[in-house]
PyMOL commands that place a pseudoatom at each C-alpha (Angstrom):
pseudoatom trace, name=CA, resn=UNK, resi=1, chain=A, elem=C, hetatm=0, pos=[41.787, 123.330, 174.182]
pseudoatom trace, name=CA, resn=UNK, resi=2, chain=A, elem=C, hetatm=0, pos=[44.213, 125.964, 174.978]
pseudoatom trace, name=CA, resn=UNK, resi=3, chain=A, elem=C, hetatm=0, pos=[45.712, 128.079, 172.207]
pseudoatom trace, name=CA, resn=UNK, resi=4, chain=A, elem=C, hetatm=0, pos=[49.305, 128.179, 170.809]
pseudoatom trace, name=CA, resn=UNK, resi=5, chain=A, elem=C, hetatm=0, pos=[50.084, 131.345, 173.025]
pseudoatom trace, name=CA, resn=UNK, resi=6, chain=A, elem=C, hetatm=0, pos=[49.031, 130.338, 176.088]
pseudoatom trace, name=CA, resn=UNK, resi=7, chain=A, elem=C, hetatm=0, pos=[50.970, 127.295, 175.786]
pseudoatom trace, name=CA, resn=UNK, resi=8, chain=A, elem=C, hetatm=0, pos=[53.986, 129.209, 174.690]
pseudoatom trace, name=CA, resn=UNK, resi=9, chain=A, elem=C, hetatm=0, pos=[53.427, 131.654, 177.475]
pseudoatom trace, name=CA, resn=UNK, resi=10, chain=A, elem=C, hetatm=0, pos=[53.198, 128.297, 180.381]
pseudoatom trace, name=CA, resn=UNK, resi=11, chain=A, elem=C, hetatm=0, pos=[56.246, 127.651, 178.319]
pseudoatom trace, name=CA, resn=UNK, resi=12, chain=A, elem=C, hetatm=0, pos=[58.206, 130.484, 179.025]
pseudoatom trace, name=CA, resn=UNK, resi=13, chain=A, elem=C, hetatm=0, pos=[57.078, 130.773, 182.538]
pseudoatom trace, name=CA, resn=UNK, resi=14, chain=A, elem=C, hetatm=0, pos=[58.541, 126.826, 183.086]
pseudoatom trace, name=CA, resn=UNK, resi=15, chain=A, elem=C, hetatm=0, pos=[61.342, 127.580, 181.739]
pseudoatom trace, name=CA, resn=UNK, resi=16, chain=A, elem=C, hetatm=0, pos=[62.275, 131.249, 183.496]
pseudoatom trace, name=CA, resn=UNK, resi=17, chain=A, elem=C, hetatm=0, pos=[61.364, 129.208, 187.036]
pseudoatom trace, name=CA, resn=UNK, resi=18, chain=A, elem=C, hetatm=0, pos=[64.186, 126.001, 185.925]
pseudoatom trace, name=CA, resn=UNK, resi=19, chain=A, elem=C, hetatm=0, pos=[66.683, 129.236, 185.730]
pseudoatom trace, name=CA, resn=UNK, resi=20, chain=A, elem=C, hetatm=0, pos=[65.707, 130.239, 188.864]
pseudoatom trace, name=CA, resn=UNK, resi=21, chain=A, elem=C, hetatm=0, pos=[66.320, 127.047, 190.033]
pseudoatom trace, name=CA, resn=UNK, resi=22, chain=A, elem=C, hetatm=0, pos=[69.111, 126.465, 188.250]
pseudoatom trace, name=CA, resn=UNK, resi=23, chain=A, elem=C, hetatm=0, pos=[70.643, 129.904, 190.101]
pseudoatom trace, name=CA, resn=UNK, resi=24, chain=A, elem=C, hetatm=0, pos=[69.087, 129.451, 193.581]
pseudoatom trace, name=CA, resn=UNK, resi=25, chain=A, elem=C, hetatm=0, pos=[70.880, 126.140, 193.549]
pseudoatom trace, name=CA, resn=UNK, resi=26, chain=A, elem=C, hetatm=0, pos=[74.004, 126.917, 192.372]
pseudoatom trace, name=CA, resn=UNK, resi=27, chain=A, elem=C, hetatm=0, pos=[73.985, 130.018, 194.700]
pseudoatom trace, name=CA, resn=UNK, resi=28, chain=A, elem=C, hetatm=0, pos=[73.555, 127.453, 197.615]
pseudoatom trace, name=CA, resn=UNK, resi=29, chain=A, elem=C, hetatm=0, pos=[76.756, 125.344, 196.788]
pseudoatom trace, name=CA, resn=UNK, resi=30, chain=A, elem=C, hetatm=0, pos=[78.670, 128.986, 196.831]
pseudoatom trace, name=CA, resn=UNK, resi=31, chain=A, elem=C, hetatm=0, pos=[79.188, 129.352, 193.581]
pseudoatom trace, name=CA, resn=UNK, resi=32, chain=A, elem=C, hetatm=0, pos=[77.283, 133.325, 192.981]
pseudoatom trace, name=CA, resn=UNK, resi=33, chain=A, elem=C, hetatm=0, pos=[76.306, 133.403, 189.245]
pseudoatom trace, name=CA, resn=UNK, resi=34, chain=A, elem=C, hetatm=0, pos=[74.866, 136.807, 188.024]
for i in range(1, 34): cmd.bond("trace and resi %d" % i, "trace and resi %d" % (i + 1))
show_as sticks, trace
zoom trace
C-alpha cells in the first residue's frame, strides 16, 4: 500500500510528462509555445 504522497508525487510526475507532451507535440506541428 503506497501512501497519499507518493501517490500525489506519481501524480504530479504524470501530469508534468502530459505537458511535455502536450508541448513537444504542438512544437512539431510549428506552432512554438513557451
Amino acid at each position: 500500500m503506497k501512501t497519499y504522497s507518493e501517490l500525489k508525487s506519481e501524480m504530479d510526475n504524470l501530469e508534468a510528462q502530459m505537458e511535455e507532451a502536450k508541448k513537444r507535440g504542438s512544437a512539431q506541428k510549428g506552432q512554438t509555445t513557451v
